[in-house]
C-alpha positions as CSV (number, residue, x, y, z in Angstrom):
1,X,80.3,101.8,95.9
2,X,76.9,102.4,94.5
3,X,75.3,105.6,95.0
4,X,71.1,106.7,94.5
5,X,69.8,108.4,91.4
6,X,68.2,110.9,90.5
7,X,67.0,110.3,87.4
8,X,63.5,109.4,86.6
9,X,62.8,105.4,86.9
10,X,59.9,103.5,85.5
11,X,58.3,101.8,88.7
12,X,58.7,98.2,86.7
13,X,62.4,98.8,85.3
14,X,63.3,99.9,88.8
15,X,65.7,97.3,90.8
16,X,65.9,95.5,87.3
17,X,69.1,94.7,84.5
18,X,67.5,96.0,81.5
19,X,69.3,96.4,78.2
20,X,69.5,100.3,78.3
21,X,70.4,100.4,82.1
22,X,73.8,98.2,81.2
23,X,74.2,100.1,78.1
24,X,73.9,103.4,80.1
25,X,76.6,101.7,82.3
26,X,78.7,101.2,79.8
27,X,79.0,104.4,78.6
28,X,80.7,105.3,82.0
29,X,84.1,102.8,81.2
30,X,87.3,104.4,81.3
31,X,86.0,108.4,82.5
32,X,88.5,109.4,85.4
33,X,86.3,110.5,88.5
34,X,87.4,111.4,92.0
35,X,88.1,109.0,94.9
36,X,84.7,109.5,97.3
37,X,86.7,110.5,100.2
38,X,90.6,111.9,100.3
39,X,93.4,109.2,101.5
40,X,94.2,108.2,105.0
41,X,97.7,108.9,104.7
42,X,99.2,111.6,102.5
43,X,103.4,110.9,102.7
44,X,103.0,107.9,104.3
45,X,106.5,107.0,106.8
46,X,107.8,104.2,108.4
47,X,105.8,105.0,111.1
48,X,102.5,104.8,108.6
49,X,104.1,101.3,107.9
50,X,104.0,100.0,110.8
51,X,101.0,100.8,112.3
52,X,99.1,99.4,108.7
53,X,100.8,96.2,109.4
54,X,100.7,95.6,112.9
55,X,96.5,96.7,112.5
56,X,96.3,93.2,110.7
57,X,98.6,91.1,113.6
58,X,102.1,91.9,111.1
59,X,105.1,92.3,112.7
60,X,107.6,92.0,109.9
61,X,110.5,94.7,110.6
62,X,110.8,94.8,107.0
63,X,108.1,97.6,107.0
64,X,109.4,99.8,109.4
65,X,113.1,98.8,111.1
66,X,115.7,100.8,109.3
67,X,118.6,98.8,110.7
68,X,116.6,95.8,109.8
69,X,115.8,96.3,106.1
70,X,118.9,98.2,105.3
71,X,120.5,94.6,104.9
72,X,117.5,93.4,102.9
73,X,117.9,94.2,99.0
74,X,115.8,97.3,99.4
75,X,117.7,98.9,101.7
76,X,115.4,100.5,103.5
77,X,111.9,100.1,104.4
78,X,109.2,99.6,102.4
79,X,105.3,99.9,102.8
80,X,103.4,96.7,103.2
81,X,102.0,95.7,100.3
82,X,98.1,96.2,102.2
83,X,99.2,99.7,102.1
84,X,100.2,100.0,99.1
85,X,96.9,101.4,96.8
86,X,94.0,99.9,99.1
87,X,90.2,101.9,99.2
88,X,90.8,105.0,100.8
89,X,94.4,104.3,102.1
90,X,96.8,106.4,99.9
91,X,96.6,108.5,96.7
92,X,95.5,112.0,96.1
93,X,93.1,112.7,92.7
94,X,94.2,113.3,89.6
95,X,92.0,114.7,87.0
96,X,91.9,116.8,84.7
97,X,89.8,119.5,83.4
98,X,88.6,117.0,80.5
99,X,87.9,114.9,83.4
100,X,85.9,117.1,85.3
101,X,84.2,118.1,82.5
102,X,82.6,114.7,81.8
103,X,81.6,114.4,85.7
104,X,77.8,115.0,84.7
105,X,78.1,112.0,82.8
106,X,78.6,109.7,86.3
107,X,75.7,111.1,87.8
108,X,73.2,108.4,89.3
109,X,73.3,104.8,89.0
110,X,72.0,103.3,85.4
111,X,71.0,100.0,88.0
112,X,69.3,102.0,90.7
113,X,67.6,99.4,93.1
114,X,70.4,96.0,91.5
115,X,71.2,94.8,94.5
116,X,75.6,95.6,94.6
117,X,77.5,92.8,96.0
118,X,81.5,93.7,96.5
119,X,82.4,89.9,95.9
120,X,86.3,89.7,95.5
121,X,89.2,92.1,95.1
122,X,92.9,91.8,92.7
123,X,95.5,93.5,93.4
124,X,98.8,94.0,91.4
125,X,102.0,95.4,92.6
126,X,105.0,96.7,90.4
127,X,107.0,99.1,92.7
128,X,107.7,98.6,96.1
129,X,106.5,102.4,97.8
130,X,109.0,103.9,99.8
131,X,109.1,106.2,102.8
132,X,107.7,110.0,102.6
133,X,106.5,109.6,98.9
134,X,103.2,111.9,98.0
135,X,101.1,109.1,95.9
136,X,98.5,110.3,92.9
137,X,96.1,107.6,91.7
138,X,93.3,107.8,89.0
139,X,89.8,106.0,89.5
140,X,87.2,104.6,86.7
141,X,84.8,102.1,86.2
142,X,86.8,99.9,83.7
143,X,84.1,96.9,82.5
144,X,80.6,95.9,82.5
145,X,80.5,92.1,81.9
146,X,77.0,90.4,81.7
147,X,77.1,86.9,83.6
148,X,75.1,83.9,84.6
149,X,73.9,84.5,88.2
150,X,73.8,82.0,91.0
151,X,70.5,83.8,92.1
152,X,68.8,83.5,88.7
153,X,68.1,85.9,86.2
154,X,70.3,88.2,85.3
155,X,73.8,89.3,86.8
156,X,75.9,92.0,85.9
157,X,79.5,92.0,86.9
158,X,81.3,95.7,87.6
159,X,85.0,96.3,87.6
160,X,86.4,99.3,89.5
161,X,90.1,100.3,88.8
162,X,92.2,102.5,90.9
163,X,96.0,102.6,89.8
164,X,98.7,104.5,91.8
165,X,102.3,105.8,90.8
166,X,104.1,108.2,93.3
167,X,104.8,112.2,92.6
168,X,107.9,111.0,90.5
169,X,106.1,109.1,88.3
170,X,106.7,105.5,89.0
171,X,103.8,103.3,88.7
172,X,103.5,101.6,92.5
173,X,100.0,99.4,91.7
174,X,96.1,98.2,90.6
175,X,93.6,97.7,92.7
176,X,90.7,96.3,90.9
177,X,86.9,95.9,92.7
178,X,84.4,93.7,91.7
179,X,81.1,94.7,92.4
180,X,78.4,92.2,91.4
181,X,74.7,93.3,90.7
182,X,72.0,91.3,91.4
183,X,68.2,91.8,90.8
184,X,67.5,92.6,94.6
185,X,64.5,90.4,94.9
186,X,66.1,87.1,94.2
187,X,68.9,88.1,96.7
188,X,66.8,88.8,99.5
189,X,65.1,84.8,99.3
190,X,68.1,84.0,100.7
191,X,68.5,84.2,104.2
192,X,70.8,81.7,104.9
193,X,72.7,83.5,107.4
194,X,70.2,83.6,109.9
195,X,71.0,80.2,111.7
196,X,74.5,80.9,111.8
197,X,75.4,79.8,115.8
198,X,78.2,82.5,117.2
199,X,81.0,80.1,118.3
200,X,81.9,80.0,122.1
201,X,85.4,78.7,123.0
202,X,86.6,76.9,126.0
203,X,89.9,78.0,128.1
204,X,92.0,75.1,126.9
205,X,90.8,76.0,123.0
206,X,92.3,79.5,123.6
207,X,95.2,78.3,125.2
208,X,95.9,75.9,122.0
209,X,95.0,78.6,119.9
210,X,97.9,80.7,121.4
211,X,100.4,78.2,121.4
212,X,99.6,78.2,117.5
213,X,100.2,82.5,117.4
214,X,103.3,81.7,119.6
215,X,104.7,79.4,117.1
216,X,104.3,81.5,113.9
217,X,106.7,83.8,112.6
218,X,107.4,85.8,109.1
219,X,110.5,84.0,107.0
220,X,112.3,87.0,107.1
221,X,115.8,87.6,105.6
222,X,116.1,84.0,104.5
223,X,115.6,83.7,100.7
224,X,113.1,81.2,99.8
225,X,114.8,80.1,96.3
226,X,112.9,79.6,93.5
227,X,114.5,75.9,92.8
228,X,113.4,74.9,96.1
229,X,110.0,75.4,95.4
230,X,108.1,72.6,93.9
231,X,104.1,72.0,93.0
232,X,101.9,70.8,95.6
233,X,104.1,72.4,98.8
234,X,102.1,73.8,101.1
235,X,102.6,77.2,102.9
236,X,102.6,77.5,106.7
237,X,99.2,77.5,107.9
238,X,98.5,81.4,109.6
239,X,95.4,81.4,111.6
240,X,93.3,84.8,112.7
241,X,90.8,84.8,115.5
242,X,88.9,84.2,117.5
243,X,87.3,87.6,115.8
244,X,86.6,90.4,118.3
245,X,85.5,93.7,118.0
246,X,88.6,94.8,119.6
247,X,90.3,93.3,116.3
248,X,88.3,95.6,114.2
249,X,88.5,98.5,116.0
250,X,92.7,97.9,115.4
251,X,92.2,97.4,112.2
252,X,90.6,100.6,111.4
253,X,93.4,102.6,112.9
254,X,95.7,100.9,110.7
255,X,93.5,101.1,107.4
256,X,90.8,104.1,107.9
257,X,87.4,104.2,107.8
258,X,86.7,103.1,104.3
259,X,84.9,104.7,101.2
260,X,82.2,106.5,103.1
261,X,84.4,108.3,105.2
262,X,82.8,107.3,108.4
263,X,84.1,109.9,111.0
264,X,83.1,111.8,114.4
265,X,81.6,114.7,116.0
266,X,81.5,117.6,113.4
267,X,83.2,115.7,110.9
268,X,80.0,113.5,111.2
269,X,77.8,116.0,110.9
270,X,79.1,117.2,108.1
271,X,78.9,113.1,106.4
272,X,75.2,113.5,107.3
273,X,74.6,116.1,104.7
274,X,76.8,114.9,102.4
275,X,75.0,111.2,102.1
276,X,72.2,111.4,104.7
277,X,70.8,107.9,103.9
278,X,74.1,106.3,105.4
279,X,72.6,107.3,108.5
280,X,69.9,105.9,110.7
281,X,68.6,106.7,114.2
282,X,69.9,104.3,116.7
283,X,67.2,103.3,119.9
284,X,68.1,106.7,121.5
285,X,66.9,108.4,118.4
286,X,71.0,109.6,117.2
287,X,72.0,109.0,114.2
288,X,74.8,106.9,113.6
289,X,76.4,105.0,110.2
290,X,75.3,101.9,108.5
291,X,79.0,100.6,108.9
292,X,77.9,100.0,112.5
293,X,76.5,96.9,112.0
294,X,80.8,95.7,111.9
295,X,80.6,96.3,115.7
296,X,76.9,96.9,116.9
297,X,75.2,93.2,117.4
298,X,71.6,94.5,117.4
299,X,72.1,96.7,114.3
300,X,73.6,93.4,112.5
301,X,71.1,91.9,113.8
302,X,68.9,93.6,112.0
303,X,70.8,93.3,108.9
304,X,69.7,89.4,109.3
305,X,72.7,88.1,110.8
306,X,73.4,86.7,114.6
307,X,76.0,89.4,115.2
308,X,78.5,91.7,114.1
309,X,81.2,90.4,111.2
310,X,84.4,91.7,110.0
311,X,85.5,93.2,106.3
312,X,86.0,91.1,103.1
313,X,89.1,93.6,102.8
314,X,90.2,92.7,106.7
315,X,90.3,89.0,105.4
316,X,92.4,90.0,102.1
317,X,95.0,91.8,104.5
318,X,95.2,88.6,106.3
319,X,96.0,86.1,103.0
320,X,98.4,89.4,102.1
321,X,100.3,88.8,105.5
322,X,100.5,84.8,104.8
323,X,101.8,85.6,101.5
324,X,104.7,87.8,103.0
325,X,105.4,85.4,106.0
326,X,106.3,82.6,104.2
327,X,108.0,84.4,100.4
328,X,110.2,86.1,102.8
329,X,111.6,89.6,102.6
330,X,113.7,88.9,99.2
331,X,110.8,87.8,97.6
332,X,107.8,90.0,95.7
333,X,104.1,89.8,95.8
334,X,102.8,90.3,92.1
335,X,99.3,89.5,91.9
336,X,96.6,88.6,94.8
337,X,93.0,87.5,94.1
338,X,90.3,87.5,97.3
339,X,86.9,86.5,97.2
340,X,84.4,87.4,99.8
341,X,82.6,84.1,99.9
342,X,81.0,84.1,103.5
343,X,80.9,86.2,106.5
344,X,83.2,86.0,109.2
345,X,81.2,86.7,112.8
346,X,83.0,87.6,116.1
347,X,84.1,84.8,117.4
348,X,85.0,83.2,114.1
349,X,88.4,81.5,113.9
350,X,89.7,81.3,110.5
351,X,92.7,79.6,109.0
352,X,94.9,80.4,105.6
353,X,96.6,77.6,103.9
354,X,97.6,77.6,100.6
355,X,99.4,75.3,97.5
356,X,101.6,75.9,95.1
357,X,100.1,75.2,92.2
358,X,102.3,76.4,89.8
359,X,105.9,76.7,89.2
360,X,107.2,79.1,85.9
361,X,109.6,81.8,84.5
362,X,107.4,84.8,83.5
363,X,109.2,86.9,80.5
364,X,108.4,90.5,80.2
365,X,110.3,93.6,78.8
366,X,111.8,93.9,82.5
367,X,113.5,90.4,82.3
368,X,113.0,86.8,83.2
369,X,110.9,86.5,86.0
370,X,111.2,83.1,88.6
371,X,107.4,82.9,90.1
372,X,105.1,81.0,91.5
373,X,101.5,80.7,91.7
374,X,99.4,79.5,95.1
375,X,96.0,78.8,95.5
376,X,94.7,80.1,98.9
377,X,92.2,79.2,101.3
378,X,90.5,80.6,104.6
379,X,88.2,78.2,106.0
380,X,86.6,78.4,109.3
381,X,86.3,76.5,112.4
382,X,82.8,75.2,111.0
383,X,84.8,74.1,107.9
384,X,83.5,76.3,105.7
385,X,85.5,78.4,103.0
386,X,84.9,82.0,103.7
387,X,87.6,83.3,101.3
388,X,89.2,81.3,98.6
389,X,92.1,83.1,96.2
390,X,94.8,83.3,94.2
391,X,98.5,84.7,94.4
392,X,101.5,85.3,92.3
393,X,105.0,85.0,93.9
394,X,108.2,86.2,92.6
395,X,111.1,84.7,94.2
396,X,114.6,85.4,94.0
397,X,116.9,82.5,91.9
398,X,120.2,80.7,92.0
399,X,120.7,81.0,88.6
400,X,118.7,83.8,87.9
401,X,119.6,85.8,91.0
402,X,117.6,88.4,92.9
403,X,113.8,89.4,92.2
404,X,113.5,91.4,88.9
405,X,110.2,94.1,89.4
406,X,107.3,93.6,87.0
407,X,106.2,95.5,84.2
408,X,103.1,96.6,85.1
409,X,100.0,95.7,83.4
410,X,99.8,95.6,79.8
411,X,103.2,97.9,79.6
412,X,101.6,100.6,80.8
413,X,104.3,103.4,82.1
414,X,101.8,106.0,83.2
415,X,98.7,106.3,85.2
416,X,96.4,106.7,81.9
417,X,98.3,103.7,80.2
418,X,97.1,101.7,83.3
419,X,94.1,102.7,83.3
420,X,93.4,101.8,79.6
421,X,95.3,98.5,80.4
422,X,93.1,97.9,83.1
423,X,89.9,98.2,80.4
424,X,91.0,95.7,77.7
425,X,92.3,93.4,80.8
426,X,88.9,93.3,82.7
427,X,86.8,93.6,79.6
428,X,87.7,90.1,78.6
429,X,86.8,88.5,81.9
């Protein structure tokens, strides 16, 4: 999330990646700040779990059937990993009054008028969260990397860390955000979205569509072993779609509202003055949120595309869910990469597939680790990739029996260590 300075800006450095503006960034790396909005859920329960799953179509009992997942190898339910340290979801602030006394130092944006793109999201997860935990988190800007950029000129790429552990102390996971900044003239000479055409279906498409829904179903309680994994399977193709706004609307009950807090009534009101240029008059001169154009065709329309379109982080809950369907329930999801490639308009069908790509034993002061690696990809029904990535599998073992949890990233045991892990990680990207 980018937010409007108020700093003084030279008129020609304005909307430009200047030296001083990416050094100013830079300056900001590793200073804690607080989360823009407080979490959906605060002790998230099975019932939290459930409702976050079944928002993205998941109906794994794993997440919420106590009967069910008492005879998995957690013995009770667990949160799906979507739930588990995403946006706005879970975690309360922690900072501290060193923290809060380097706030002044966030204030503004150094790239004021860079064009922000958020162009993919990782995720790690080293704790499976359990029910009626309280969750702390801590939130900072964690690298500034200058790179080529596909629109010419310069690019600057900006990693955002939040890392969650619950009240006890256990580290849980890392979400990491990559916003990519883009001098905002070149990126407005695109327009290529324009002569998109919104997809209309026949009866006999949706009925063949249906039949495909009908036939899928998580793996469940049987293992998928390590040694019967081999490079170049495949996973079980999962589609999503046709999109509606219907679907959206779903998903926000599972997953919130988001980073700007959009909300209702007095609660809206009361955004208005706290970030007043979110809002814009709609034709019957009421305000209303930028967000709309996710499920108002005319506003999107505005925004130069032929109608409303979903969430990058709606897609990366769907590769999540194709992840979990075929590992089954003994198995672990480490590491998942999403890019945000393309939009995906209502009425957009989209399909995940994925490869195994590699096969390994990851070693780590936990233990011996059986994993494997898949490359992902959700393509569309014009055939076009709208969200390629990457994920990392644990998977229980014959011979080296059940999953063993990760460390978490480099070692770390505590939410600072994490966070500090998180800068020398990203920094070398």
């Amino acid at each position: 999330m980018t937010t409007e300075s108020t700093d003084r800006v030279e008129p020609d450095t304005r909307g430009r990646i200047t030296d001083e503006a990416v050094a100013r960034l830079r300056t900001r790396i590793g200073i804690p700040q607080p989360h823009p909005v407080p979490p959906q859920y605060l002790s998230p329960g099975t019932d939290t779990f459930r409702i976050v799953a079944r928002s993205y179509g998941d109906d794994n009992p794993l997440w919420s059937d106590p009967d069910y997942a008492r005879a998995s190898v957690w013995g009770e339910p667990i949160a799906p990993p979507s739930l588990v340290g995403a946006d706005s979801v879970i975690g309360e602030d922690v900072l501290t009054e060193g923290d809060l006394s380097r706030q002044h130092l966030l204030k503004g944006d150094p790239l004021r008028g860079v064009h922000s793109f958020y162009s993919a999201t990782v995720r790690e997860w080293w704790s499976p969260l359990r029910a009626n935990r309280s969750i702390d988190r801590r939130n900072a800007l964690v690298a500034v990397n200058e790179k080529p950029s596909d629109f010419g000129g310069r690019s600057v790429h900006e990693w955002i860390a939040n890392v969650f552990a619950d009240r006890e102390g256990q580290l849980l996971s890392g979400q990491y955000r990559l916003m990519i900044r883009t001098e905002r003239d070149k990126a407005r000479k695109r327009g290529k979205n324009l002569g998109v055409q919104v997809q209309t279906w026949s009866e006999e498409e949706i009925a063949d569509i249906d039949a495909k829904y009908l036939a899928e179903k998580a793996r469940g309680a049987e293992p998928r072993w390590f040694e019967d994994v081999e490079v170049g399977d495949e996973i079980t193709p999962m589609i999503k779609g046709p999109l509606t706004v219907t679907d959206m609307i779903v998903w926000h009950t599972g997953m919130g509202m988001g980073l700007y807090g959009v909300s209702a009534l007095r609660l809206a009101a009361k955004n208005r003055q706290r970030m007043p240029r979110f809002f814009h008059r709609d034709e019957n001169g009421v305000p209303d949120v930028m967000q709309r154009l996710h499920w108002d065709p005319a506003y999107a329309q505005k925004a130069g595309n032929p109608t409303v379109h979903d969430y990058g982080r709606m897609r990366e809950t769907w590769v999540l869910h194709a992840c979990t369907d075929w590992m089954g329930d003994d198995a672990w999801l480490w590491k998942l990469r999403v890019e945000f490639r393309k939009f995906n308009y209502v009425s957009d069908l989209q399909t995940i597939t994925g490869t195994v790509s590699r096969k390994y034993l990851h070693e780590d002061e936990a233990g011996i680790h059986p994993a494997v690696d898949l490359d992902l990809v959700t393509t569309n029904q014009r055939g076009e990739v709208t969200a390629p990535g990457t994920a990392s599998i644990l998977l229980p073992s014959r011979e080296h029996g059940r999953v063993v949890l990760p460390t978490p990233l480099g070692g770390a045991r505590n939410l600072d260590q994490a966070l500090t892990a998180s800068i020398e990680h990203y920094s070398n990207l």
